[in-house]
TIMAR-820773 format. One record per residue (C-alpha): residue number from 0; residue in one letter; x, y, z; chain. Coordinates in pm, whole numbers, plus 50000, padded with zeros to 5 digits. Example, Ala and Ser with C-alpha at 12.3 -4.5 7.8 and 13.67 -1.06 7.14 Angstrom:
<nodes>
+-----+--------+-------+-------+-------+--------+
: num : residu :  east : north :    up : chaine :
+-----+--------+-------+-------+-------+--------+
:   0 :      a : 51230 : 49550 : 50780 :      A :
:   1 :      s : 51367 : 49894 : 50714 :      A :
+-----+--------+-------+-------+-------+--------+
</nodes>
This chain:
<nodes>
+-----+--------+-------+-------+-------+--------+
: num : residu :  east : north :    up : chaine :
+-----+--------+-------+-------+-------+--------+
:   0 :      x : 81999 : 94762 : 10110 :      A :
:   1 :      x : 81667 : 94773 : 09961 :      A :
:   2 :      x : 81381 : 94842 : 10264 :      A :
:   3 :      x : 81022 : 94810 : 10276 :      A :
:   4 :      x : 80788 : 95026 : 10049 :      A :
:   5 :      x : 80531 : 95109 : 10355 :      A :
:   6 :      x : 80255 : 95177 : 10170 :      A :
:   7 :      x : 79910 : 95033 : 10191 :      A :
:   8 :      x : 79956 : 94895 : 09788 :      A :
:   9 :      x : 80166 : 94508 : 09723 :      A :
:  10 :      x : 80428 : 94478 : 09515 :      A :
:  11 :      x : 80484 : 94176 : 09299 :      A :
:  12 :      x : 80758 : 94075 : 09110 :      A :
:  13 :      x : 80763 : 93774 : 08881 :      A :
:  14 :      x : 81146 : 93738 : 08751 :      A :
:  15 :      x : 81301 : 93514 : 08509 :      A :
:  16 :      x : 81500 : 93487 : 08192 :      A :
:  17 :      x : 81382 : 93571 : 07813 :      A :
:  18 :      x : 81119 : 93306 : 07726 :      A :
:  19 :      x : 81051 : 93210 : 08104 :      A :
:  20 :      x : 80663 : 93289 : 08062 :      A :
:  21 :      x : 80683 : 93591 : 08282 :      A :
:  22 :      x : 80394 : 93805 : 08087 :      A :
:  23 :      x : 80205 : 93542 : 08086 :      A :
:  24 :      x : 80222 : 93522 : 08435 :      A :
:  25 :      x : 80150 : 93834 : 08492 :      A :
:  26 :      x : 79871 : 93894 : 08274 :      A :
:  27 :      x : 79673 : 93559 : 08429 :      A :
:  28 :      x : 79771 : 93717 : 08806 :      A :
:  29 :      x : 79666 : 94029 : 08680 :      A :
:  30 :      x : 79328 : 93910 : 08583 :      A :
:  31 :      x : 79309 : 93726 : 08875 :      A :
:  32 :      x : 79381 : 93936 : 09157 :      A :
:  33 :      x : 79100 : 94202 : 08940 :      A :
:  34 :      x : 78842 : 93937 : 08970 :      A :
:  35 :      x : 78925 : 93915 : 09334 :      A :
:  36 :      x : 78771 : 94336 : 09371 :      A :
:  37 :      x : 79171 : 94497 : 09391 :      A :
:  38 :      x : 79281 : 94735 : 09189 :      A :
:  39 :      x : 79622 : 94599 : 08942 :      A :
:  40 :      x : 79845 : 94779 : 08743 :      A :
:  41 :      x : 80150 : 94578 : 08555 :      A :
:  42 :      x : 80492 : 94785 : 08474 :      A :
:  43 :      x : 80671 : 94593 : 08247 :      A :
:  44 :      x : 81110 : 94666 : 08234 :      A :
:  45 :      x : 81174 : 94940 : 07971 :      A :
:  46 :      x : 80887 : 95046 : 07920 :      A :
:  47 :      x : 80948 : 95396 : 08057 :      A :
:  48 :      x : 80775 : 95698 : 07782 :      A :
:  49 :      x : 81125 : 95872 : 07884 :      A :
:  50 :      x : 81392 : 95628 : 07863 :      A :
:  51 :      x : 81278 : 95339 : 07670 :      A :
:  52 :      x : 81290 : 95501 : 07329 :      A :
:  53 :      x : 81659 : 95610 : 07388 :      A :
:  54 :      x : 81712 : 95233 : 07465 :      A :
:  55 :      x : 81592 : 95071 : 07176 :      A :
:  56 :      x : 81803 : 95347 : 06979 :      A :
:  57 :      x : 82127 : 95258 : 07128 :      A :
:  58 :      x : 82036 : 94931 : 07105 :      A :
:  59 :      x : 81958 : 94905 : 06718 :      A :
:  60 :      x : 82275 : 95148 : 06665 :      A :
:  61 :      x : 82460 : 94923 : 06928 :      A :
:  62 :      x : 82639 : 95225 : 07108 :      A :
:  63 :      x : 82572 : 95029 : 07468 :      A :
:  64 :      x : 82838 : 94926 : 07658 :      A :
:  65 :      x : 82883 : 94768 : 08002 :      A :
:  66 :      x : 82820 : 95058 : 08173 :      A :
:  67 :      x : 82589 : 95276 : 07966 :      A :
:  68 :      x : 82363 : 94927 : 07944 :      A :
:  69 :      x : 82373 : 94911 : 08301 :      A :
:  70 :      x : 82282 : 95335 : 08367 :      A :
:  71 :      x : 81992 : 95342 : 08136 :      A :
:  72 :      x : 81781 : 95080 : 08235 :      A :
:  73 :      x : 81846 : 95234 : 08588 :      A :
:  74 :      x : 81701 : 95503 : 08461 :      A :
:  75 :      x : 81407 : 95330 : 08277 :      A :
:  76 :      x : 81292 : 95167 : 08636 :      A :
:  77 :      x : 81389 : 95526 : 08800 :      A :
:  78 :      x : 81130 : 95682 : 08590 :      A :
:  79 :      x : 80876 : 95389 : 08619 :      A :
:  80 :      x : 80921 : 95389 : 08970 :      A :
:  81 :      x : 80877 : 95758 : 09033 :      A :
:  82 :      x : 80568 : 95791 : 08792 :      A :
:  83 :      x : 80377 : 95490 : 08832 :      A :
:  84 :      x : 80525 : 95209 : 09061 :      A :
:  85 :      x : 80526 : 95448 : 09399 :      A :
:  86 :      x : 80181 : 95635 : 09304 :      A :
:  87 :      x : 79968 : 95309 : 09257 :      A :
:  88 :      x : 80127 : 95147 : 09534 :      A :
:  89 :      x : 80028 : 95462 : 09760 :      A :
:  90 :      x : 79644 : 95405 : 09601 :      A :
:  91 :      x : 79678 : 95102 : 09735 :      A :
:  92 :      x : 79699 : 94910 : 09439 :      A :
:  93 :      x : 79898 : 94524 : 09357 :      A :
:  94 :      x : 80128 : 94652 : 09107 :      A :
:  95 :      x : 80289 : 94361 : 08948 :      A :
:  96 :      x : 80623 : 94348 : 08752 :      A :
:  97 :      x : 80707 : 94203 : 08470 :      A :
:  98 :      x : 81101 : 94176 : 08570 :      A :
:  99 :      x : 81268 : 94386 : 08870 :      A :
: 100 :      x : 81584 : 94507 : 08960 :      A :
: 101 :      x : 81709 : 94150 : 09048 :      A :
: 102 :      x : 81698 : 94166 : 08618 :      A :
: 103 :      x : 81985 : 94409 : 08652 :      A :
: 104 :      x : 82181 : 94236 : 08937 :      A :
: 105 :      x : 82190 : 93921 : 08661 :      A :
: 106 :      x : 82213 : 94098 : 08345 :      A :
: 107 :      x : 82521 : 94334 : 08486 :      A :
: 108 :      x : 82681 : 94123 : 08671 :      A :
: 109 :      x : 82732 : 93879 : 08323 :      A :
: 110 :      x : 82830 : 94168 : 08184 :      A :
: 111 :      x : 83123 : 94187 : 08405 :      A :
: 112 :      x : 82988 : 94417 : 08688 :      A :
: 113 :      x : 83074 : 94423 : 09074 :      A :
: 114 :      x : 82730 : 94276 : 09210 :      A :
: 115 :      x : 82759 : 94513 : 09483 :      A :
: 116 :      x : 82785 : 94804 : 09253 :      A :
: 117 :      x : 82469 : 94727 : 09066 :      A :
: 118 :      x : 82270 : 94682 : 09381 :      A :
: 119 :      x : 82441 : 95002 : 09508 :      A :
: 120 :      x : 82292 : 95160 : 09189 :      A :
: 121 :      x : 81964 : 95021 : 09256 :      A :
: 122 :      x : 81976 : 95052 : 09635 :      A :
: 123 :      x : 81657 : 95301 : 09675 :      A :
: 124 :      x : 81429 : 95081 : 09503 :      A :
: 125 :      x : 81133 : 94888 : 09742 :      A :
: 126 :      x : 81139 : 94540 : 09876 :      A :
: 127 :      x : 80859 : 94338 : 09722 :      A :
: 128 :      x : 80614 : 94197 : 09902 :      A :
: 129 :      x : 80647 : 93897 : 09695 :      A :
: 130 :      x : 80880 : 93772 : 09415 :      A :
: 131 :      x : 80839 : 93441 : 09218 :      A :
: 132 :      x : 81099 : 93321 : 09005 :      A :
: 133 :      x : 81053 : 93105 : 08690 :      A :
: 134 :      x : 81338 : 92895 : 08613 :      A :
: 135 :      x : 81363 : 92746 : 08267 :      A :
: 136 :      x : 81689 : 92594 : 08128 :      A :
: 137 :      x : 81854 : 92713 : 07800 :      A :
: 138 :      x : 81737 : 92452 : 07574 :      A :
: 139 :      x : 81332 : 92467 : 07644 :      A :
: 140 :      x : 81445 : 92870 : 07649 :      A :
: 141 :      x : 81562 : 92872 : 07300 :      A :
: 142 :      x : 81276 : 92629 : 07149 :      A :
: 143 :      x : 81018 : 92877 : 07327 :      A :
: 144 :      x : 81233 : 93237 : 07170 :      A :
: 145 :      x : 81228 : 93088 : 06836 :      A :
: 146 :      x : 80880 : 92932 : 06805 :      A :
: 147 :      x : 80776 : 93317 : 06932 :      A :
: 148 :      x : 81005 : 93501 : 06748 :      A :
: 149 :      x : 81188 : 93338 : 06477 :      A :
: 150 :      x : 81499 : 93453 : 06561 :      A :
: 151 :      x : 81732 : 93467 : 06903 :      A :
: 152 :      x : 81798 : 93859 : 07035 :      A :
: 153 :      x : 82102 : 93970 : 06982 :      A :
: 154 :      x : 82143 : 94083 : 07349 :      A :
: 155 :      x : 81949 : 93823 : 07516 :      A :
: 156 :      x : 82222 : 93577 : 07333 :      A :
: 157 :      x : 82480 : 93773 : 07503 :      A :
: 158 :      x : 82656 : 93893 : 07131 :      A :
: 159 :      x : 82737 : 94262 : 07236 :      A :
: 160 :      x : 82946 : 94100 : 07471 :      A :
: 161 :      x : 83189 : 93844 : 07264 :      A :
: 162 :      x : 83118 : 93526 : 07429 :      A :
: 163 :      x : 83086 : 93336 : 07078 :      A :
: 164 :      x : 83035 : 93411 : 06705 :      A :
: 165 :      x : 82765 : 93104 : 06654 :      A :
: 166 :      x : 82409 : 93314 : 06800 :      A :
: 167 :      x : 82283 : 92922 : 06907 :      A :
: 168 :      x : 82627 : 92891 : 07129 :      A :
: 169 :      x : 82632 : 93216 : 07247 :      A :
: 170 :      x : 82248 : 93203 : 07358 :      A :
: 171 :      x : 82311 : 92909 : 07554 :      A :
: 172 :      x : 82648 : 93028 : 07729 :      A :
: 173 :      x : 82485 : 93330 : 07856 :      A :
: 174 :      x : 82191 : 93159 : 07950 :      A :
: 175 :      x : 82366 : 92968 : 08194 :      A :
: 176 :      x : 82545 : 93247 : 08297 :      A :
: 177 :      x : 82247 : 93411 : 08387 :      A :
: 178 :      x : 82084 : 93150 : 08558 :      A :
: 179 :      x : 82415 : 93103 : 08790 :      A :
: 180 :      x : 82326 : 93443 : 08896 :      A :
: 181 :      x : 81989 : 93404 : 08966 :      A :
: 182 :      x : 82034 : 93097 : 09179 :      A :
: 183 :      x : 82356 : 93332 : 09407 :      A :
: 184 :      x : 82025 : 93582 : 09442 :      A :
: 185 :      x : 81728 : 93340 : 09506 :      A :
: 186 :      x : 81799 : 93293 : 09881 :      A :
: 187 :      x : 81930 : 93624 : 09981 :      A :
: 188 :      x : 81610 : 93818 : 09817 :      A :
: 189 :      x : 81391 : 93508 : 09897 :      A :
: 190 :      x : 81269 : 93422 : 09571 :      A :
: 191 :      x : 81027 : 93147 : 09516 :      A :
: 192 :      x : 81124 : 92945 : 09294 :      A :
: 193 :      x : 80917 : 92781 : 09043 :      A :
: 194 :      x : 80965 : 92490 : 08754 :      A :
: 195 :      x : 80910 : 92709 : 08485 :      A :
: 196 :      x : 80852 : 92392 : 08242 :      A :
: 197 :      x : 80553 : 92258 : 08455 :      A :
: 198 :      x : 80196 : 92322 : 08282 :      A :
: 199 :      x : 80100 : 92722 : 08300 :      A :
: 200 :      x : 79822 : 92614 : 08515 :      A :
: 201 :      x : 80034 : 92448 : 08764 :      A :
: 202 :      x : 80242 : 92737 : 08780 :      A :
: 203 :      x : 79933 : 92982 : 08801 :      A :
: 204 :      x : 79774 : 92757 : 09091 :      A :
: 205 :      x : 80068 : 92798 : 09339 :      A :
: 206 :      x : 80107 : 93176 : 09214 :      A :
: 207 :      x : 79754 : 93212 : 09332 :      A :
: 208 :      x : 79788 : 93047 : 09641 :      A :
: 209 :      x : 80104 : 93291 : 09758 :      A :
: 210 :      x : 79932 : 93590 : 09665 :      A :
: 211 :      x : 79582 : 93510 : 09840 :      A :
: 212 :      x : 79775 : 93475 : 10132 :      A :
: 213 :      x : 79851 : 93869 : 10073 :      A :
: 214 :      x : 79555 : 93951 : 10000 :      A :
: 215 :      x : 79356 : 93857 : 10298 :      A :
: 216 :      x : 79625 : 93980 : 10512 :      A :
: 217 :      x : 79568 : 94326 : 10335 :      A :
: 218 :      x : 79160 : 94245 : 10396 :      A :
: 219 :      x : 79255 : 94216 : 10732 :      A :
+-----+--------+-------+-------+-------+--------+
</nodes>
């Protein structure tokens, strides 16, 4: 079971599938909380300088499976964790994150892991302080990924693990998949949840409204 971090820093998670409008979440929160006179850092997931490389690697060579998928990006956050989550968070800083372990708990568990495995895995990682959720449904999800990108990703479609040979089907199917899991985690790790297809500043406003409440508590 994941425990408080204890230290005089907040940690902030927004969560959500590929396309959900996490970063630009963050970023917006980030400036925000800045203006506000507290220091921010943002760690985004895989973006350790150890791990991440070897990731994209496997990746392009696709040598991941189930369980080498599930061990590395473990040890991406390990890393991040270690070298900058824990040490701004004891500086007292509001680190924000651009995805969390509850990204593992869904991605692994489609992927045909025990739930209670991958949190095992992940079980000496710090409670947030906060964690929004942005829930967007498959078909706004793939409109958004291919206006930004042109094409779907091959893993956030779900292809390295045979659920269908059509990308567009396959996307969709995993989607779902994923959100199921998110909505088994939302009440047990106390997410809140937000429409993820309401106007950003909609979104941003009740973002901003959760985390002042933090804040003055930490003034105070």
């Amino acid at each position: 079971m994941n425990i408080n971090h204890g230290y005089d820093g907040l940690l902030i998670v927004i969560e959500g599938t590929d396309g959900a409008g996490k970063s630009t979440h963050v970023n917006m929160l980030s400036e925000y909380i800045q203006k506000k006179g507290f220091g921010c850092t943002v760690s985004q997931w895989k973006t350790s300088r150890l791990i991440s490389g070897v990731i994209n690697e496997a990746k392009e060579r696709n040598m991941l499976n189930t369980t080498t998928f599930s061990l590395l990006y473990a040890a991406d956050y390990t890393d991040r964790l270690e070298n900058e989550i824990i040490p701004a968070l004891k500086s007292g800083f509001v680190v924000l994150m651009d995805r969390y372990i509850y990204t593992a708990y869904v991605r692994d568990s489609v992927r045909g892991h025990d739930i209670n495995w991958v949190k095992n895995l992940y079980s000496f990682a710090p409670k947030p302080d906060l964690v929004f959720y942005l829930n967007v449904p498959p078909d706004i999800l793939i409109k958004r990924l291919i206006a930004k990108n042109g094409v779907l990703d091959y893993f956030e479609s779900g292809r390295d693990i045979g659920i269908s040979v059509d990308i567009y089907n396959s996307f969709e199917i995993y989607q779902k998949r994923c959100l199921e899991e998110y909505q088994k985690l939302k009440d047990e790790y106390n997410f809140i949840e937000l429409n993820g297809v309401q106007p950003v500043d909609v979104i941003h406003n009740e973002m901003v409204s959760r985390v002042q409440e933090l804040l003055n508590r930490k003034l105070n």
